[in-house]
C-alpha positions in Angstrom: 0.0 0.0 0.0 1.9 2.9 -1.2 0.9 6.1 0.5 -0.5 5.1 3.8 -0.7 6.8 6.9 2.6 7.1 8.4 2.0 9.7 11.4 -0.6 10.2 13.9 -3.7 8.0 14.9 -5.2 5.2 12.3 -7.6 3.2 13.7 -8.0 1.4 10.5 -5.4 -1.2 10.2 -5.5 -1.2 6.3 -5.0 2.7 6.0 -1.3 2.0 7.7 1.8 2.2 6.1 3.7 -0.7 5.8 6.4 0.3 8.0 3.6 1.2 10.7 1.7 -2.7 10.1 5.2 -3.8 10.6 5.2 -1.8 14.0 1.9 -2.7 14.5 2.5 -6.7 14.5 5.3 -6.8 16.3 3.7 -4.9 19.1 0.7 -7.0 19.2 2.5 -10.1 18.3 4.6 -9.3 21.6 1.5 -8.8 23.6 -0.4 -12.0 22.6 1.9 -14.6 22.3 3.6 -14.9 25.8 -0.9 -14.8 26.9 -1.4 -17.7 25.0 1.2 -19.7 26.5 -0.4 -19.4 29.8 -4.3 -19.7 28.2 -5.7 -22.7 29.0 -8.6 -24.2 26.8 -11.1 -26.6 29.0 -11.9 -28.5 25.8 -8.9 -29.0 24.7 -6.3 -31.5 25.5 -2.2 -30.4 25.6 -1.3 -31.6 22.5 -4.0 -29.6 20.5 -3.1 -26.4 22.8 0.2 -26.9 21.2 -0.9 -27.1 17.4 -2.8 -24.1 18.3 -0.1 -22.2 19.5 2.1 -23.6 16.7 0.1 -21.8 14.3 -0.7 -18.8 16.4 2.9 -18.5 16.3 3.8 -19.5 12.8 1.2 -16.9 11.9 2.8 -13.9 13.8 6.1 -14.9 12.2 4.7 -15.0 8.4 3.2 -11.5 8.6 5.8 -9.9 10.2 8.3 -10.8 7.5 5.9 -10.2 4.7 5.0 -6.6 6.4 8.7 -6.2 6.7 9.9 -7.0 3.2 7.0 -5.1 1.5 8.4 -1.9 4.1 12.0 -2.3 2.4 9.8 -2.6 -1.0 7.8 0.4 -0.5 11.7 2.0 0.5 12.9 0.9 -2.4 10.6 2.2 -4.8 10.3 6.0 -3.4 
């Protein structure tokens, strides 16, 4: 997204630059994760607790290196 809100307040997370979406995943990526070790789901037994957090994980990981490498992109090409 070329042009997107790079200062101030943007509620909307699709109106971000990418440099901010970047930010904005590793923040929330840092606040979630080390909750959902500790979360424990009743109907769930350990090992599926783990696939879930696997994935949660996996997840954060994937968009932060696709928001970061579309940043240097957007860096690149002004």
């Amino acid at each position: 997204m070329k042009g997107g809100v790079d200062k101030g307040f943007c509620f909307s997370y699709w109106k971000l630059s990418y440099r901010r979406k970047f930010l904005r995943t590793l923040w929330f990526g840092l606040l979630v994760i080390p909750v959902a070790l500790f979360m424990d789901v009743p109907f769930l037994g350990r090992v599926e607790e783990g696939i879930l957090l696997l994935i949660a994980i996996g997840t954060f990981v994937a968009q932060a290196i696709y928001t970061y490498v579309s940043w240097q992109n957007e860096k690149r090409e002004t």
